[in-house]
C-alpha positions as CSV (number, residue, x, y, z in Angstrom):
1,X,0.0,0.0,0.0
2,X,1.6,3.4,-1.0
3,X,2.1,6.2,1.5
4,X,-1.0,8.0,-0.2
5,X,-3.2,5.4,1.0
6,X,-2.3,5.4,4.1
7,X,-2.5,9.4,4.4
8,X,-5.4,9.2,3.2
9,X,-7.3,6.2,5.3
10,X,-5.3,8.5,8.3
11,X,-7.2,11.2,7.3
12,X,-10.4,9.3,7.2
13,X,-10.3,8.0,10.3
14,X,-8.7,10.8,12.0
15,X,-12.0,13.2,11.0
16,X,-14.7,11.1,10.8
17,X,-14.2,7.9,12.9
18,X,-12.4,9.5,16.1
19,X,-14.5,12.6,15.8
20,X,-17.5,12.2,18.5
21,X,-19.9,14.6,16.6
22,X,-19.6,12.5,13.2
23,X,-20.1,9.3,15.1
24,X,-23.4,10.8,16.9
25,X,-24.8,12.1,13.2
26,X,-23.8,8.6,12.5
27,X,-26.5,7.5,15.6
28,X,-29.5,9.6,14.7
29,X,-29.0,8.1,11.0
30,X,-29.3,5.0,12.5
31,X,-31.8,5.4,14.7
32,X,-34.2,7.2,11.9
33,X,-33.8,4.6,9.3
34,X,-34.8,2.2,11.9
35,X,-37.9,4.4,12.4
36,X,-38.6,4.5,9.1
37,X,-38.6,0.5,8.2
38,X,-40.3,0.0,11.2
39,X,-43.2,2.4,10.3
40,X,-43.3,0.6,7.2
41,X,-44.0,-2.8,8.5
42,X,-46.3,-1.1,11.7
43,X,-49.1,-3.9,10.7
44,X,-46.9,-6.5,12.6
45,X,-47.4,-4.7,15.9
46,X,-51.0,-3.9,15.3
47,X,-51.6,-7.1,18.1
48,X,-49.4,-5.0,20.6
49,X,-50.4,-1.6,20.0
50,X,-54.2,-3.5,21.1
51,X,-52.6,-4.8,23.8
52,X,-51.4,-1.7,25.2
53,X,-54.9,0.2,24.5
54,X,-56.6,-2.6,26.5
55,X,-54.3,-2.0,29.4
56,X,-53.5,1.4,29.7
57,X,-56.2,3.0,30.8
58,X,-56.9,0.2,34.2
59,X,-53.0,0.8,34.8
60,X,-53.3,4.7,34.8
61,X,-56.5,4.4,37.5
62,X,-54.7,1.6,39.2
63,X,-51.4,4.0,39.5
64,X,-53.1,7.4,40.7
65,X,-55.6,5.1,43.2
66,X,-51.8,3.6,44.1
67,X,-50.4,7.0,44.6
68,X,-53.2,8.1,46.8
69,X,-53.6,5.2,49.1
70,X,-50.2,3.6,49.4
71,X,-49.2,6.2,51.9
72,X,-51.7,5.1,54.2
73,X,-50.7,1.7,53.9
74,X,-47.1,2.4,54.9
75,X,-48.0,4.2,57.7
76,X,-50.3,1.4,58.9
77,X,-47.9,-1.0,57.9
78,X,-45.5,0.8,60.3
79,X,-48.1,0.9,63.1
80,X,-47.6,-2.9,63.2
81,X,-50.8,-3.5,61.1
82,X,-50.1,-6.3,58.1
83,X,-50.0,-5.4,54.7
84,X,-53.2,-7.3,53.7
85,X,-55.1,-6.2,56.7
86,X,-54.6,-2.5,56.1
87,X,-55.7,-2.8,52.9
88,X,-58.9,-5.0,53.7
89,X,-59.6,-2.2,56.5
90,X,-59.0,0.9,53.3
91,X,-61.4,-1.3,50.7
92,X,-64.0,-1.6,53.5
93,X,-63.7,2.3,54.3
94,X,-63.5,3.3,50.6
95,X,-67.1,1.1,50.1
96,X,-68.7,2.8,53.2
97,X,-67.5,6.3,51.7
98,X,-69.5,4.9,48.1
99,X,-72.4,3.8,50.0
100,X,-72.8,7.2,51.6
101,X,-72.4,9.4,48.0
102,X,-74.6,7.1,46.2
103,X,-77.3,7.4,49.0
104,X,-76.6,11.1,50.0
105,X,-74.7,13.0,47.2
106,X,-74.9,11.7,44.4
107,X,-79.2,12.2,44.4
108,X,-78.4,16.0,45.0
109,X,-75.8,16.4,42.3
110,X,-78.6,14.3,39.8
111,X,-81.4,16.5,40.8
112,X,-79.2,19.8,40.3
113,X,-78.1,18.9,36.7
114,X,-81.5,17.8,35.2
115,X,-82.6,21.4,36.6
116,X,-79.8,23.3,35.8
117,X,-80.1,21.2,32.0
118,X,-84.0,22.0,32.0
119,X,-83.4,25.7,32.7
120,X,-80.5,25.8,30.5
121,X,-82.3,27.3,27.1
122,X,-83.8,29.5,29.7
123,X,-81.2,31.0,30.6
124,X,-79.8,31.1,27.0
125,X,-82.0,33.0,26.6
126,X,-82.0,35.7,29.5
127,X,-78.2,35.9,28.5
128,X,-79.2,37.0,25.0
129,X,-81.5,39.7,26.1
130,X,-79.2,40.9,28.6
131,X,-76.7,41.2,25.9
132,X,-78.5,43.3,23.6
133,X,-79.6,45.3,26.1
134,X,-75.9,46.0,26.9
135,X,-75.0,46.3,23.0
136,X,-78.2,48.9,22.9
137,X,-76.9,51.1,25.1
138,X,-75.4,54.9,24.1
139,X,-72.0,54.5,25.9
140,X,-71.2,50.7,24.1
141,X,-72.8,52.6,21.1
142,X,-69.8,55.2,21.1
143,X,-67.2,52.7,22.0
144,X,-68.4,50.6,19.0
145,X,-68.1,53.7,16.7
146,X,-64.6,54.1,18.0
147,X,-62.9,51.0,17.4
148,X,-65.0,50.1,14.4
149,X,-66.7,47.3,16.7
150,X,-69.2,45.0,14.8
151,X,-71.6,43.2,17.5
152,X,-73.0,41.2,14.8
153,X,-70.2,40.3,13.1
154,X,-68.7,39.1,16.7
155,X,-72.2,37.2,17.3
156,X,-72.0,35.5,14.2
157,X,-68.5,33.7,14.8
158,X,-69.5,33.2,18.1
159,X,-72.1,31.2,16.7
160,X,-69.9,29.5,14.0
161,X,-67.6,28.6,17.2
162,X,-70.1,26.8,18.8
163,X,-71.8,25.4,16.2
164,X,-68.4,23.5,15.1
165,X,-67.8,23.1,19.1
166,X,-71.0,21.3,20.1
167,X,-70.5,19.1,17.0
168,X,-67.1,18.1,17.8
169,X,-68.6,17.3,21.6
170,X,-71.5,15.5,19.8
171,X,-69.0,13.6,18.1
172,X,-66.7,13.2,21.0
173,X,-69.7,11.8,23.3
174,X,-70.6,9.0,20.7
175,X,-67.2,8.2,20.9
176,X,-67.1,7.9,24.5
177,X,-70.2,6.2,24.7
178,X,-68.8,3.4,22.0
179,X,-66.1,2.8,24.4
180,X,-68.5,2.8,27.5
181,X,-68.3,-0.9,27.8
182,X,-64.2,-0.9,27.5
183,X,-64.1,2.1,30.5
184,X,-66.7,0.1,33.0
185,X,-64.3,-2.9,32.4
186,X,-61.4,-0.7,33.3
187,X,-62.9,0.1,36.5
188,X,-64.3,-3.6,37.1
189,X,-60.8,-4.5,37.3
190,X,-58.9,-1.5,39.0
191,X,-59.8,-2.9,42.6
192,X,-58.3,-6.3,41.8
193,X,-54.9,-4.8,39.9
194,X,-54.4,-2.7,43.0
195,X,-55.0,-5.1,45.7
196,X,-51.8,-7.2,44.3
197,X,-50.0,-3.7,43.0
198,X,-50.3,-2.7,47.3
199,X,-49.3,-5.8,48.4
200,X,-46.6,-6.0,46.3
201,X,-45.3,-2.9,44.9
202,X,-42.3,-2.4,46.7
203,X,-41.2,-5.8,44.8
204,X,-41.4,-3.8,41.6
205,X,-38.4,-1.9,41.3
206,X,-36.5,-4.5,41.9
207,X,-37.9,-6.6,39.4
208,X,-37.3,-4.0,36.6
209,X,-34.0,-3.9,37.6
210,X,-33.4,-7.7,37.0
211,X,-33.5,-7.1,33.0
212,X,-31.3,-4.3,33.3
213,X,-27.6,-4.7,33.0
214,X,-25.7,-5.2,36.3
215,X,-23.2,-1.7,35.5
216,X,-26.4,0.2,35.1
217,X,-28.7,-0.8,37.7
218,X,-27.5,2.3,40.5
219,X,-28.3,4.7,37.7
220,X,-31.5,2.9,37.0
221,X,-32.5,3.0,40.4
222,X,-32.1,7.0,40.8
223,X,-34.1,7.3,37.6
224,X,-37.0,5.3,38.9
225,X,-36.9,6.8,42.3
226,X,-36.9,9.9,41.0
227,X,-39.6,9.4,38.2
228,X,-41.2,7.7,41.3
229,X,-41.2,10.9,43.4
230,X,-42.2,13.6,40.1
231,X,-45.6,11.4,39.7
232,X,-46.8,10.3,43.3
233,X,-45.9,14.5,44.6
234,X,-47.9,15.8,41.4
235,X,-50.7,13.3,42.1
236,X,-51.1,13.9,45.2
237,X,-50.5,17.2,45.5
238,X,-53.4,18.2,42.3
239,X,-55.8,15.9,43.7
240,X,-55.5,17.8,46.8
241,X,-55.4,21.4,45.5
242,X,-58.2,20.4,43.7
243,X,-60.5,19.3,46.8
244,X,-59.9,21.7,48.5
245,X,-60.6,24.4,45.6
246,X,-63.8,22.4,45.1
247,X,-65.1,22.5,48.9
248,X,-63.7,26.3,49.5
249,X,-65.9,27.3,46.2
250,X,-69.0,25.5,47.5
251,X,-68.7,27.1,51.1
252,X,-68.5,30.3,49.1
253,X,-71.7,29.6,46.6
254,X,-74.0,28.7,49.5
255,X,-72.9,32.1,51.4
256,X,-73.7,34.1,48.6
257,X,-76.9,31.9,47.7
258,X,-75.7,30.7,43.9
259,X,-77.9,28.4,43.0
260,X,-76.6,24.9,41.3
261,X,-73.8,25.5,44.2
262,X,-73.2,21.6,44.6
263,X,-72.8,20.9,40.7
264,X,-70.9,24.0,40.4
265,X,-68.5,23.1,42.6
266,X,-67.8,19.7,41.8
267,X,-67.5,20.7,38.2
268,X,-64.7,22.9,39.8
269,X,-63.3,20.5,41.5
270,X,-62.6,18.0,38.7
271,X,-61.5,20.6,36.2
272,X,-58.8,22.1,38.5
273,X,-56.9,19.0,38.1
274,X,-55.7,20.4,35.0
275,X,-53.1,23.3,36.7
276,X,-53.7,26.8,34.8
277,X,-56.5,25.6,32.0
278,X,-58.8,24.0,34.5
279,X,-60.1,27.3,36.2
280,X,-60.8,29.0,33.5
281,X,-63.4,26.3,32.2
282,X,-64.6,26.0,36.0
283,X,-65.6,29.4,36.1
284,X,-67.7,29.4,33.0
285,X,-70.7,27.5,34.1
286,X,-71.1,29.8,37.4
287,X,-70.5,32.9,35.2
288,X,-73.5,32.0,33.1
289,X,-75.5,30.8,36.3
290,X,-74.8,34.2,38.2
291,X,-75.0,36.3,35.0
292,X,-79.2,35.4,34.2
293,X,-79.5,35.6,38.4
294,X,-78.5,39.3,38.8
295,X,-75.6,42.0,38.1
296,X,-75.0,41.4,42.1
297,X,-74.9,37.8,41.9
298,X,-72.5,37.8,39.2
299,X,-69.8,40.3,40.9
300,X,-70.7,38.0,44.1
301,X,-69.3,35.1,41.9
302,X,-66.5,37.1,41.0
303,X,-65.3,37.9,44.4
304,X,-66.2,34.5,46.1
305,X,-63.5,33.1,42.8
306,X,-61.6,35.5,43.2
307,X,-61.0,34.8,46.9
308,X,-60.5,31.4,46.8
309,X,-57.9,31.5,43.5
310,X,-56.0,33.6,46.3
311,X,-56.0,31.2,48.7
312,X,-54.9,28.9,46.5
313,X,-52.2,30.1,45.2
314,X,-50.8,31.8,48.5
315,X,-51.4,29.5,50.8
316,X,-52.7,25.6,49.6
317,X,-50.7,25.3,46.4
318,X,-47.2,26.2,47.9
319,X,-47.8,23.9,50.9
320,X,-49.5,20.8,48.9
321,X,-47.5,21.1,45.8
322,X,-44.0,23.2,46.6
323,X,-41.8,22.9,44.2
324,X,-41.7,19.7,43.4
325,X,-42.3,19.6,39.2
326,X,-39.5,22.5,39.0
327,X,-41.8,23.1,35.5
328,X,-42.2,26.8,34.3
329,X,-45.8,27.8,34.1
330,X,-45.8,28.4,30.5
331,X,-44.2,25.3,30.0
332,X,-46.8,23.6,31.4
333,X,-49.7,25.7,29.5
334,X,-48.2,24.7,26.0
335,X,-47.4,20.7,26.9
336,X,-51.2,20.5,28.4
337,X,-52.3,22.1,25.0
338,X,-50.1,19.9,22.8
339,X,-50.5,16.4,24.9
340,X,-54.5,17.7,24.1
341,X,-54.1,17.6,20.6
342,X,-52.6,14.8,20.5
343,X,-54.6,12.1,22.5
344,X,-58.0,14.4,23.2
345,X,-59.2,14.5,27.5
346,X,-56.4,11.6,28.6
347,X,-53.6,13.4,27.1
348,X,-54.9,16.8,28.6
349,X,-55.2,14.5,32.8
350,X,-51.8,13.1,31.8
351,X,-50.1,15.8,29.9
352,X,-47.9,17.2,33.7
353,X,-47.1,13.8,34.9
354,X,-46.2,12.9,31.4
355,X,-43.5,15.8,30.6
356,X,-42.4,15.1,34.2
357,X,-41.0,11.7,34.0
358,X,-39.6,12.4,30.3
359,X,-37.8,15.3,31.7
360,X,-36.4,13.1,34.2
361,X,-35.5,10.5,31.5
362,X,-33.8,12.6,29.5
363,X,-32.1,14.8,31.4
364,X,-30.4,11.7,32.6
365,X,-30.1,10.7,29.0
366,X,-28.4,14.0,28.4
367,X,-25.6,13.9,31.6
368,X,-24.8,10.3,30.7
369,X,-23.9,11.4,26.8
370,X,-22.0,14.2,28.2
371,X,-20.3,12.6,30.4
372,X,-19.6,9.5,27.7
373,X,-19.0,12.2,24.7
374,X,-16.7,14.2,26.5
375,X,-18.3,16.7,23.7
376,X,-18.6,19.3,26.3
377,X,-15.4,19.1,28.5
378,X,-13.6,22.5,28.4
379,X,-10.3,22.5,26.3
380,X,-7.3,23.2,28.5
381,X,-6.0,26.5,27.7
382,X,-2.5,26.8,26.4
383,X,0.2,28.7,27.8
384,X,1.2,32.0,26.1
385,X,4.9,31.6,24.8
């Protein structure tokens, strides 16, 4: 072999074999050809991607009922209590607490949604009048004039809106009703799953780490105890934020006299689980309730919400929740949006929990490459001659 073949094959290996940015092009090649054949033959995991529909949704209950009640376990558990006894003793107390809604609540919260769904076009209807009556007067009149403000124009997309809204709900319900059967299932077997996931969920780690190489099993346990941590403190942290913004709303709406007060604040309750989004569609049902009561009862509303968002941001949130996600609030407001596109209510419930354990995962990802690459090691500096 002559000397230019050797310089050269020197050359080559010198710039593209020993240099760590080529050979990580290299990977993502790799890795996205792979993607691409296997998109092409995606028909062979059609069996699997069932698979995982048909279990996802009784793991996700099964994992935030986990979250909520293994704490009480442990601390039972600790008490000297035995594992299977304690949670005997919490399926017998979470039945009573069932009996008692069903016979107690739930009648109250049926009654005060067939009214408030009677009385809806009703107050459709007292809404309308009280908004032309507003667009009528002289002072909206002049405003109009000034910023070249259409009423009709703006009532007409409104309408559009929610014309192509309550079809896409329409659409969304059938959907939901179609898999009605698959979601009673899900629940059917959620008491079972956990049962076994209580008794023996501290096994689990361990078991994961069996199929994980022996060199890489410490870093595998700080990335499941940490993913561990970022779900169970969001979980139960929302779930309480969320009760309490529910029960502090309904003291409120009773004081003041709101009617639908119950519903109201259940409806609250359940949306604030979503952080930032949920409160605004929590407070537009009591708008429209306080607006066709009176002007009073509407900047009653107001204040009572306004109150209790105080609260809960000064005082509930920062105990409950800290500072445990470390996510920025805008952040957060564009991954719940996205995740919603994506996969419709479920993605919206599991949009926070989901960033969080993939910002654990790859942030982990990212300190192993640069450790491994030495890509971002700072070059010694050279002496000045």
């Amino acid at each position: 072999m002559d000397n230019s073949s050797v310089n050269w094959a020197s050359r080559f290996k010198r710039f593209f074999l020993n240099n760590r940015f080529v050979l990580f092009l290299l990977v993502l090649l790799l890795i996205g050809v792979n993607i691409m054949v296997l998109s092409k033959i995606s028909f062979i995991f059609h069996p699997v991607i069932v698979l995982l529909k048909t279990v996802v949704l009784p793991i996700i209950l099964t994992g935030i009922v986990y979250y909520l009640l293994n704490p009480i376990v442990d601390f039972l558990e600790k008490r000297r209590v035995g594992r299977i006894q304690s949670i005997l003793m919490l399926y017998v107390f979470i039945i009573g607490i069932v009996a008692v809604l069903l016979t107690l609540v739930i009648p109250v919260i049926r009654e005060q949604i067939m009214d408030l769904v009677s009385n809806f076009p009703a107050y459709s209807e007292t809404a309308r009048v009280q908004f032309e009556h507003l667009m009528g007067s002289k002072l909206v009149n002049q405003f109009q004039d000034s910023i070249s403000f259409d009423p009709q124009e703006v009532v007409k997309t409104i309408s559009q809106k929610a014309t192509s809204f309550l079809n896409k709900t329409w659409t969304g319900i059938g959907g939901f009703l179609g898999n009605l059967l698959e979601i009673v299932l899900a629940i059917v077997t959620v008491p079972f799953i956990l049962f076994y996931l209580l008794k023996d969920g501290k096994k689990l780690p361990g078991f994961i780490q069996g199929f994980v190489p022996t060199r890489l099993r410490g870093e595998t346990n700080r990335v499941m105890s940490e993913m561990n941590h970022q779900i169970s403190s969001y979980i139960r942290g929302q779930i309480i934020v969320s009760f309490c913004i529910g029960a502090l709303l309904f003291v409120g709406y009773i004081i003041i006299g709101l009617k639908y007060s119950l519903i109201l604040a259940v409806i609250a309750a359940f949306t604030s689980v979503v952080p930032y989004l949920g409160p605004v569609i929590a407070i537009t049902p009591a708008l429209i309730v306080a607006l066709v009561t009176s002007p009073i009862m509407l900047l009653k509303m107001v204040i009572v919400w306004t109150v209790v968002q105080l609260i809960e941001g000064k005082f509930i949130s920062p105990q409950v929740m800290g500072k445990t996600l470390k996510i920025h609030p805008i952040t957060i407001i564009f991954v719940i949006l996205t995740s919603g596109n994506l996969f419709g209510i479920v993605g919206v419930l599991l949009a926070v929990p989901g960033y969080a354990v993939l910002k654990v995962v790859v942030s982990h990802i990212y300190q192993w490459f640069k450790i491994r690459s030495r890509l971002y090691e700072h070059e010694p500096v050279k002496p000045e001659d």
